[in-house]
GUPAVEX-19211 format. One line per 2 residues: number of its first residue (from 1); their letters; for each residue x, y, z of N, C-alpha, C. Coordinates in Angstrom, 2 decimals. Example, Ala and Ser with C-alpha at 12.3 -4.5 7.8 and 13.67 -1.06 7.14 Angstrom:
<pts>
1 = AS = 13.19/-5.69/7.80/12.30/-4.50/7.80/13.20/-3.30/7.80  12.85/-2.25/7.08/13.67/-1.06/7.14/12.90/0.03/7.87
</pts>
This chain:
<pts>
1 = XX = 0.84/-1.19/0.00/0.00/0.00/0.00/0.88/1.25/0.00  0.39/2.31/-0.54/1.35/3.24/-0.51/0.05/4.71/-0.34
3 = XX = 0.62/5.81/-0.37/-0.21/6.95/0.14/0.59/8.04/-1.16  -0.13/8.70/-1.81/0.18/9.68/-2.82/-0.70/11.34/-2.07
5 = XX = 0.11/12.16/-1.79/-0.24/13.56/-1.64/-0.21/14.54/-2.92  -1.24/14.75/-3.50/-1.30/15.75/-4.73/-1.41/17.05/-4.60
7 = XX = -0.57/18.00/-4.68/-0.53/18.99/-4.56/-0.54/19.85/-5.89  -1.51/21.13/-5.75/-1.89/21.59/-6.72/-0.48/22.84/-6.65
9 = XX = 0.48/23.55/-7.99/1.22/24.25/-7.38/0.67/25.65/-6.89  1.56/26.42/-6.21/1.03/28.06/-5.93/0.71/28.82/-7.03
11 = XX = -0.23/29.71/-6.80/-0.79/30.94/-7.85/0.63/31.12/-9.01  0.36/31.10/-10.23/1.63/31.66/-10.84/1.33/33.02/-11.69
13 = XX = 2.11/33.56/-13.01/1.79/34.71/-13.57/0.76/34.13/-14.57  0.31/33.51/-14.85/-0.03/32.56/-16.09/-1.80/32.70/-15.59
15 = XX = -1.95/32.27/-13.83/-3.32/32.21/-13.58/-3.74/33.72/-12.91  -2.94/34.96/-13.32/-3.59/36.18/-13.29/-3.69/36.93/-14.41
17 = XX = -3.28/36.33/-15.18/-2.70/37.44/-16.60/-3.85/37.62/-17.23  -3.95/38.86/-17.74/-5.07/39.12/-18.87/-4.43/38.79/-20.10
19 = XX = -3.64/37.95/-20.37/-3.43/37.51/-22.07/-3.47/35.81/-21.59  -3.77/35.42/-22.84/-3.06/33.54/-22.06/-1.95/33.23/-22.28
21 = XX = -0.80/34.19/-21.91/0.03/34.46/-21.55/1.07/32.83/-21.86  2.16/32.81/-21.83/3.07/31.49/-22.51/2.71/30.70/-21.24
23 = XX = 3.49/29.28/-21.32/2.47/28.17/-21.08/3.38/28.33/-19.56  4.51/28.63/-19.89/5.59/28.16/-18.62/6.24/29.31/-17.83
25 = XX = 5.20/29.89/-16.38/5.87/30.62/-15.75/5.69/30.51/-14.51  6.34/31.49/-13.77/7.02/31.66/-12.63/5.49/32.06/-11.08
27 = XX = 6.03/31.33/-10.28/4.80/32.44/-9.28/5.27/33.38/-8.77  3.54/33.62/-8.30/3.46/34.78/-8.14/4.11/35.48/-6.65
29 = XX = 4.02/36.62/-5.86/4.41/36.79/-4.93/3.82/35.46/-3.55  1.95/36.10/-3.81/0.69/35.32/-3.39/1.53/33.72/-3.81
31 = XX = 1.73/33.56/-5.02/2.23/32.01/-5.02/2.75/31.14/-3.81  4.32/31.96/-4.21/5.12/31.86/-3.30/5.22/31.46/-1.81
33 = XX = 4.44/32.52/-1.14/3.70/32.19/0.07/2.66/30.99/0.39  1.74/31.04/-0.70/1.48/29.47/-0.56/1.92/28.62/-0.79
35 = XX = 2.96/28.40/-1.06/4.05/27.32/-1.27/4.86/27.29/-0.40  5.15/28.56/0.87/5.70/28.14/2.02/4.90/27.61/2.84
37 = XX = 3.47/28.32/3.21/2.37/27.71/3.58/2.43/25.94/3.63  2.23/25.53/2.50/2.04/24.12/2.31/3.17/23.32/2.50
39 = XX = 4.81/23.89/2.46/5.79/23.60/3.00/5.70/23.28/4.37  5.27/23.56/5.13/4.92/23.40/6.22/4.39/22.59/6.86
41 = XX = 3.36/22.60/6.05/2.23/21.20/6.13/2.69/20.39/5.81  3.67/20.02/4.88/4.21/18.80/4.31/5.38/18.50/5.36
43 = XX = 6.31/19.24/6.02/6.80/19.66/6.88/6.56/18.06/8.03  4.74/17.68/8.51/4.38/17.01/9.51/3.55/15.44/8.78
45 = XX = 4.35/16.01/7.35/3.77/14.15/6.40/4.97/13.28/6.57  4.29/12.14/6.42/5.54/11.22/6.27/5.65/11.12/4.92
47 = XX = 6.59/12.14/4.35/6.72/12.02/2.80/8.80/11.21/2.32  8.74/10.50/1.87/9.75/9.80/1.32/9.95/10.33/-0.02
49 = XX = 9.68/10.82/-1.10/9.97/11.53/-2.21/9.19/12.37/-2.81  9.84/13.18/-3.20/9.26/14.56/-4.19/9.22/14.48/-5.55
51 = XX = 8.46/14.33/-6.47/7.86/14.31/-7.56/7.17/16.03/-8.46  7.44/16.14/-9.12/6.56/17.63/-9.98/7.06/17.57/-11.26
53 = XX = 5.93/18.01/-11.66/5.82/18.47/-13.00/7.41/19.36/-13.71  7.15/19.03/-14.97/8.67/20.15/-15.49/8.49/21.38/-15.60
55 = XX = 7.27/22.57/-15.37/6.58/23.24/-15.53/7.19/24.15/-14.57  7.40/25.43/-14.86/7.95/26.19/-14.11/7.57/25.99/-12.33
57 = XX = 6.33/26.91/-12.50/5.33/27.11/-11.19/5.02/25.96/-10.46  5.31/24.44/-11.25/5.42/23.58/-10.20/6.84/23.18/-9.82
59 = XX = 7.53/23.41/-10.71/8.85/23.36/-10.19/9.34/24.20/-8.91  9.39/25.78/-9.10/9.34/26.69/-7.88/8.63/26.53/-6.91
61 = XX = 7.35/25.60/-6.60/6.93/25.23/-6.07/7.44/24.17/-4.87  7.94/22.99/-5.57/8.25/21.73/-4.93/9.83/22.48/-4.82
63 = XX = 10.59/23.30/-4.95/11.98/23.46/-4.26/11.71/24.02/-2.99  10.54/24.89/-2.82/9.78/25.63/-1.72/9.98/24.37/-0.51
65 = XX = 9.28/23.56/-1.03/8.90/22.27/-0.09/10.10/21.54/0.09  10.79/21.11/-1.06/11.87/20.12/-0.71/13.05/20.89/0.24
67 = XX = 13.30/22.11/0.20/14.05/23.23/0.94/13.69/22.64/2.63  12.08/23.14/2.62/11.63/22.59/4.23/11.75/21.60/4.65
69 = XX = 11.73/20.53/3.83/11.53/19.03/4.43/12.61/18.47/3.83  13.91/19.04/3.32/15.51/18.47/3.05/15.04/16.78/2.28
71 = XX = 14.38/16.96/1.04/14.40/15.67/0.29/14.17/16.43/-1.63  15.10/16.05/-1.99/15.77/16.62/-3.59/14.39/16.33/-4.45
73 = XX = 13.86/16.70/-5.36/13.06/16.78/-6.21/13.08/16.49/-7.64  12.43/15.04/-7.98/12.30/14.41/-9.12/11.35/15.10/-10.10
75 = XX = 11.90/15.94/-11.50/11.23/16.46/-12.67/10.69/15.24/-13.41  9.28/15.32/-13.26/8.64/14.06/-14.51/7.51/15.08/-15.31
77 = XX = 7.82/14.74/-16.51/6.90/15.21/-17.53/5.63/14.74/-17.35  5.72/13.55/-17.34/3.62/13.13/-17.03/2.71/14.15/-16.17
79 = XX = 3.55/14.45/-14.88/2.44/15.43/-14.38/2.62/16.85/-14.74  2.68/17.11/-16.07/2.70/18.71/-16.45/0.79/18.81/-16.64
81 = XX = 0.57/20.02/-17.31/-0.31/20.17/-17.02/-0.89/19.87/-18.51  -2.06/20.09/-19.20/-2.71/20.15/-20.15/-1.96/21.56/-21.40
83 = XX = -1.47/20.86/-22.27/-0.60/21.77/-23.27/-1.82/22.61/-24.20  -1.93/23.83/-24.23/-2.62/24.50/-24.97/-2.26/24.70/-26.46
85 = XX = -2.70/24.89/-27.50/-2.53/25.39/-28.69/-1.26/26.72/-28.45  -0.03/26.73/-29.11/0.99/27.65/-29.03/0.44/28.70/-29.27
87 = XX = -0.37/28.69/-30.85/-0.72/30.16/-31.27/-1.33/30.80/-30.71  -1.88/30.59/-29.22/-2.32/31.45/-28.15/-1.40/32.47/-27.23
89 = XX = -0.19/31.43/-27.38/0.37/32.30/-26.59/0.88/33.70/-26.58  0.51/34.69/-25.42/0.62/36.00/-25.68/-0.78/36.86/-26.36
91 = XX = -1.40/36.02/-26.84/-2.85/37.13/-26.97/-3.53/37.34/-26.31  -3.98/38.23/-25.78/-4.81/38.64/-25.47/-6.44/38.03/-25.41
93 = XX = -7.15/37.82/-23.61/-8.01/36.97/-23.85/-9.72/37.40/-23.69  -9.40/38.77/-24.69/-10.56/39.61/-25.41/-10.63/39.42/-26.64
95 = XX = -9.03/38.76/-27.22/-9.06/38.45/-28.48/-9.82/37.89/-29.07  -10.95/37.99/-30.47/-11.73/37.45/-30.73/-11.46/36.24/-31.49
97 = XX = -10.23/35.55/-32.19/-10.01/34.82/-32.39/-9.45/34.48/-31.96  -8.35/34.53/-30.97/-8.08/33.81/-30.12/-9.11/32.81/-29.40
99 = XX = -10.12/33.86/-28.61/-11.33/32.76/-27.78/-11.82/32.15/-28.87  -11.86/32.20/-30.21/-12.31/31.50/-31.07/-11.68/29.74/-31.00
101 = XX = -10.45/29.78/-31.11/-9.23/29.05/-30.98/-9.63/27.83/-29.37  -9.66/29.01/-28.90/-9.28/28.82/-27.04/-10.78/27.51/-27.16
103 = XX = -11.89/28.44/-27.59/-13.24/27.65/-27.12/-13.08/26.08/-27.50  -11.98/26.13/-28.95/-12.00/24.97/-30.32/-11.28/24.23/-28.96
105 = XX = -10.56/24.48/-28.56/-9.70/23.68/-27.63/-10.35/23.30/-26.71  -11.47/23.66/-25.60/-11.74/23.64/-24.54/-13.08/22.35/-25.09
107 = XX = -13.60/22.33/-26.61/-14.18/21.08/-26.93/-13.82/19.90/-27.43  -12.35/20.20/-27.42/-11.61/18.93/-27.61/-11.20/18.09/-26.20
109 = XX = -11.74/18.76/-24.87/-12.07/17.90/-23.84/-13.04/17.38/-23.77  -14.35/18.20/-23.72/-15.50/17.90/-23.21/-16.50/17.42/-24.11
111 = XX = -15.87/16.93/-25.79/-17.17/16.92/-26.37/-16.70/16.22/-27.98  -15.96/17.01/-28.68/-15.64/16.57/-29.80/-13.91/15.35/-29.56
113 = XX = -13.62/15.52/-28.80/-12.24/14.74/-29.03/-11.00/15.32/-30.13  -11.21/16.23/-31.17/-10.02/16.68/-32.06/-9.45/17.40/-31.44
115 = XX = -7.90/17.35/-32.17/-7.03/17.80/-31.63/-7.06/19.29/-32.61  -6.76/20.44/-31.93/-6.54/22.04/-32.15/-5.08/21.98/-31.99
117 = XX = -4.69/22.27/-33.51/-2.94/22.62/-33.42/-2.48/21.49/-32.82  -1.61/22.09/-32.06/-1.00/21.75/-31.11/-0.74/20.96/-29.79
119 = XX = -2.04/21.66/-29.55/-2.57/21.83/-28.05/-3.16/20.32/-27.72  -3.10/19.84/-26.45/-3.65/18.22/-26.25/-5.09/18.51/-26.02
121 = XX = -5.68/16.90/-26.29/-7.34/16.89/-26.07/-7.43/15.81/-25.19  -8.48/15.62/-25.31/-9.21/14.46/-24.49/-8.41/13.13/-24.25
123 = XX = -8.22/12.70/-25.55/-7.29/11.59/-25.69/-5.80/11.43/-25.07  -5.47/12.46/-25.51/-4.17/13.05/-25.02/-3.78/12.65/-23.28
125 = XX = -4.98/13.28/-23.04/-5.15/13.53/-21.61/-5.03/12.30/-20.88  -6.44/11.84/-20.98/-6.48/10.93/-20.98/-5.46/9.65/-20.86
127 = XX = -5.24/9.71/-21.45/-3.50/8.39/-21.75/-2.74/8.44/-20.55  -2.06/10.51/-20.73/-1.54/10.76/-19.75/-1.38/10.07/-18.62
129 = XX = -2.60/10.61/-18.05/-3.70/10.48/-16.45/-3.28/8.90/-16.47  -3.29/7.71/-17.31/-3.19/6.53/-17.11/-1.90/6.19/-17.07
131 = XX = -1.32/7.12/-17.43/0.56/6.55/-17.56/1.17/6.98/-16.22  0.72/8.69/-15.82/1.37/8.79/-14.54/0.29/7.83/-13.55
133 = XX = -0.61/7.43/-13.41/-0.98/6.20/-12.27/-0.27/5.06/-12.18  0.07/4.73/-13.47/0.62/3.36/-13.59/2.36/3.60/-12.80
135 = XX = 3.01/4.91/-13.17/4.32/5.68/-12.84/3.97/5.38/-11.39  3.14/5.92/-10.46/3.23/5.99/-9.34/3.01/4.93/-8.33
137 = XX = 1.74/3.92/-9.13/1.87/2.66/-8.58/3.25/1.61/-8.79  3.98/1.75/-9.73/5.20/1.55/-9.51/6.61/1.84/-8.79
139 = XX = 6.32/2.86/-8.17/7.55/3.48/-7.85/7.57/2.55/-6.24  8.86/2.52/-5.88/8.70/1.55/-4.55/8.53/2.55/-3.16
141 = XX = 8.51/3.89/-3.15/8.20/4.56/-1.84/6.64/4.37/-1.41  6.57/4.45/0.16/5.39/4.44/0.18/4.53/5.61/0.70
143 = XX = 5.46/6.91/0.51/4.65/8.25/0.32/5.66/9.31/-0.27  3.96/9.72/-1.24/5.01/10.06/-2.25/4.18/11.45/-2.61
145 = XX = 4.46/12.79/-2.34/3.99/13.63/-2.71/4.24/14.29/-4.22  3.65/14.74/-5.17/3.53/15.29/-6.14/2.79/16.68/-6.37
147 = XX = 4.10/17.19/-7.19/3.34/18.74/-7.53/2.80/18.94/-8.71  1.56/18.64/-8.95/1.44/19.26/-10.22/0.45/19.94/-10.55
149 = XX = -0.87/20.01/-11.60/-1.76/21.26/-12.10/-3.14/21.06/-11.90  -4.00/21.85/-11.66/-5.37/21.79/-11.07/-6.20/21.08/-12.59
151 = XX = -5.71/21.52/-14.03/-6.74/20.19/-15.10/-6.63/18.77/-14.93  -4.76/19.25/-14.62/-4.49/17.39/-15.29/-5.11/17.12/-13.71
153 = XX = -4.82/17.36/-12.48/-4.83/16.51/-11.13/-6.69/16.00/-11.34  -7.34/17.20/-11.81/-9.36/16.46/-12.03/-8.83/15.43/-12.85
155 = XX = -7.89/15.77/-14.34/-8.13/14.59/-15.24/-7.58/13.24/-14.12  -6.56/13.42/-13.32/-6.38/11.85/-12.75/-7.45/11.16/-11.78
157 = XX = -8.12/12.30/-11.05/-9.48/11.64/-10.31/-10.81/11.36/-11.04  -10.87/11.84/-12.20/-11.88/10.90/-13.29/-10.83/9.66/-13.79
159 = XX = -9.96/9.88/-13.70/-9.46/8.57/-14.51/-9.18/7.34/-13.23  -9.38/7.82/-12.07/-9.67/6.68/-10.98/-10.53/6.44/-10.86
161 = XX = -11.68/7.42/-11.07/-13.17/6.92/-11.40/-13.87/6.18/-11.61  -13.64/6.19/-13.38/-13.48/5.66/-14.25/-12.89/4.81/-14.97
163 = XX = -11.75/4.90/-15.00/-10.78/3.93/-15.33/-10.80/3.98/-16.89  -10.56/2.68/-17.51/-10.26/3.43/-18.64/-11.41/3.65/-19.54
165 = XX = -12.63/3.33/-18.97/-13.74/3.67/-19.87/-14.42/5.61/-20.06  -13.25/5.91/-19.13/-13.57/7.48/-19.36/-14.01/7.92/-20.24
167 = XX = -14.87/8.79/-20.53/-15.47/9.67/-21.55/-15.29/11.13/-21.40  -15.58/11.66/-22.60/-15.44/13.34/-22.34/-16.66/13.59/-21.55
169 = XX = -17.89/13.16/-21.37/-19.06/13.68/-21.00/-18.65/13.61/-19.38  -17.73/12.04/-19.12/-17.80/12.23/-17.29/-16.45/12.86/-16.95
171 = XX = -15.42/13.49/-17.57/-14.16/14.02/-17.53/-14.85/15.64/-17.52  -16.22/16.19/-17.70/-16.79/17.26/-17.76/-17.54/17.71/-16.80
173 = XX = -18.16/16.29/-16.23/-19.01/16.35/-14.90/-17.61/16.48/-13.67  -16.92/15.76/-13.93/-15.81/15.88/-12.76/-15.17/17.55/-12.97
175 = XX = -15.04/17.82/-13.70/-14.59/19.56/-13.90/-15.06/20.43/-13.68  -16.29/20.43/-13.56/-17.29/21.32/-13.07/-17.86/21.21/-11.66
177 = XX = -17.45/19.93/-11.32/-17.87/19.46/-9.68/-16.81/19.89/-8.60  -15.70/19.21/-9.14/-14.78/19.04/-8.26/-13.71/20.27/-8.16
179 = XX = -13.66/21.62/-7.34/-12.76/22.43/-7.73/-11.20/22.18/-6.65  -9.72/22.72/-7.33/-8.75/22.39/-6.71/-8.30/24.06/-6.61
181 = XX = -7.86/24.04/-5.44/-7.25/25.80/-5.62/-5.65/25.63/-5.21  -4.83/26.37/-5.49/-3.58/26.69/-5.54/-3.02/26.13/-4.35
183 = XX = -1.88/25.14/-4.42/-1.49/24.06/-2.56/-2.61/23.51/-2.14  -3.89/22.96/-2.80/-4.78/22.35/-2.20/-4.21/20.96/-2.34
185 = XX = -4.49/20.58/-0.92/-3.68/19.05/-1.15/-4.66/18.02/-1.23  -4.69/16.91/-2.19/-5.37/15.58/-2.22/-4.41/14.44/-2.00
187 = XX = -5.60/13.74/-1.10/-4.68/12.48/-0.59/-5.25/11.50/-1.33  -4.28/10.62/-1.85/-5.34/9.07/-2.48/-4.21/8.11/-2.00
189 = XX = -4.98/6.62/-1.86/-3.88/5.73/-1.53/-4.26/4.76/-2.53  -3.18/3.47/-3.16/-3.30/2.61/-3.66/-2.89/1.57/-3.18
191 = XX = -3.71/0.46/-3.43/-3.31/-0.94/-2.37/-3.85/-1.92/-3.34  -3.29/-2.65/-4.00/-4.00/-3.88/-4.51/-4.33/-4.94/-4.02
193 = XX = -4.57/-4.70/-3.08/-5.19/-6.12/-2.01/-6.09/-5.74/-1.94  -6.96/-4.55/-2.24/-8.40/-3.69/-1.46/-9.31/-4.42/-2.76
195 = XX = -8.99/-4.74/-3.98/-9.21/-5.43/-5.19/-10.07/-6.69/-4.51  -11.45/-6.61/-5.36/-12.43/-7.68/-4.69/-13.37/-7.88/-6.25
197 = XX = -14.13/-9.48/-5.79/-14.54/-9.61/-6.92/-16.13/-9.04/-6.36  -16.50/-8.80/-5.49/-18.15/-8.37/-5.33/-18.62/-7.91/-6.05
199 = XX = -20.10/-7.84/-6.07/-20.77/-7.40/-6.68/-20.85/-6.27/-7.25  -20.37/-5.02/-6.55/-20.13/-3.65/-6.51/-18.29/-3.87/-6.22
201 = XX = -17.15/-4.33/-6.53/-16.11/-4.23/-5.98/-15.21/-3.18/-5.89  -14.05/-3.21/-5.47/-13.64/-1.84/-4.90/-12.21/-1.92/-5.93
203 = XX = -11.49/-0.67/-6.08/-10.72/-0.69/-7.30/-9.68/-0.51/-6.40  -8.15/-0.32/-6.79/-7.03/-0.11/-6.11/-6.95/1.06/-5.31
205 = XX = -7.47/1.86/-6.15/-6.93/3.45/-5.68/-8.02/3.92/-4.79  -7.90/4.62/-3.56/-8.90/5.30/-3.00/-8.91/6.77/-2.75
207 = XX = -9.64/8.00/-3.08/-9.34/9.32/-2.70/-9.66/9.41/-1.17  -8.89/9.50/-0.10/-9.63/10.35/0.95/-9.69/11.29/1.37
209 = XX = -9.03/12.48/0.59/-9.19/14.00/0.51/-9.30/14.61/-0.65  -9.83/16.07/-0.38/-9.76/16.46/-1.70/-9.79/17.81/-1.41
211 = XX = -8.54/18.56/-1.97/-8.43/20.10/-2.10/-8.31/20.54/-0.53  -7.41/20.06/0.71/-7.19/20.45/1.29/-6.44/21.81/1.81
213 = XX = -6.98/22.78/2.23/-6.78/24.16/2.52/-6.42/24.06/4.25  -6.08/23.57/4.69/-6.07/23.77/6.43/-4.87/25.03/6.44
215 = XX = -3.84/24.86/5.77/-2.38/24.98/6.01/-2.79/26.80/5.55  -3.34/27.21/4.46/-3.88/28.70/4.26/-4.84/29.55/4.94
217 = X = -5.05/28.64/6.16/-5.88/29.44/7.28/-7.51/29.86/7.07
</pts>
């Protein structure tokens, strides 16, 4: 059995900007502070390794933490966040073709499945969400905190959900239900012994938190 802490990273420039601004930046002051904040809190986990995204703001993030709790920090690409269409970046998000663009993208989660440019969809995602589970149920620690982004972290709790019969329609209900805010921490554990054949049976992974705020007062 092992215990996974998901941590969403601190505020960055990216989630205040009035343009949609490039994909990979820095936090914010507000960030920052919540990332000592949650340093803290992590501070009284029994955490054995550090995990984050390659992504700036989760990177600055998890050095925040690994600084407090003296354990070095592993860069994995799987938990970056959801890649947008490039040709957004830097416009302006009054732009009328841009949101034209932006919307094309935002139904390649929830509805049509094509891919816009660049930018990942459903499928994409999807895969992802199944590759870093499979990453983490492998790894031999048995707590293991991760920093990474408030889309992909919903896309991995529909994809425990669900499993692999996910759809865009319930990857839409979980996005609109479930909100994560900046160091909100989720706990899930995985145990393959919890695996039963009943009637209703129970799957490996279990969430027992979600979007924890204690540590921001």
């Amino acid at each position: 059995m092992k215990t996974v802490y998901f941590v969403r990273h601190g505020e960055a420039e990216v989630n205040v900007s009035s343009t949609f601004g490039a994909e990979d930046t820095p936090l914010t002051d507000k960030g920052r502070e919540q990332a000592r904040s949650v340093a803290e809190r992590c501070a009284k986990l029994p955490i054995d390794v550090i995990i984050a995204s390659t992504m700036e703001r989760a990177q600055e993030t998890a050095s925040i933490v690994s600084r407090r709790i003296e354990l070095p920090t592993e860069a994995v690409e799987l938990f970056e966040e959801r890649h947008r269409p490039s040709v957004l970046y830097g416009k302006e998000r009054d732009n009328v073709e841009a949101n034209r663009i932006y919307l094309q993208w935002i139904d390649a989660f929830f509805t049509s499945g094509n891919r816009v440019e660049d930018g990942d969809n459903f499928l994409s995602l999807k895969e992802r969400a199944g590759k870093a589970l499979s990453y983490l149920q492998e790894r031999p620690e048995a707590n293991i905190l991760v920093v990474t982004h408030g889309f992909f972290l919903r896309t991995i709790l529909a994809r425990i959900i669900f499993g692999e019969t996910l759809s865009p329609q319930e990857l839409y209900m979980v996005m609109r239900t479930f909100h994560i805010s900046n160091t909100g921490i989720t706990m899930a554990t995985f145990d393959p012994a919890q695996e039963s054949e009943r009637p209703y049976p129970r799957g490996p992974w279990r969430v027992l938190t979600w979007n924890d705020q204690a540590h921001l007062g």
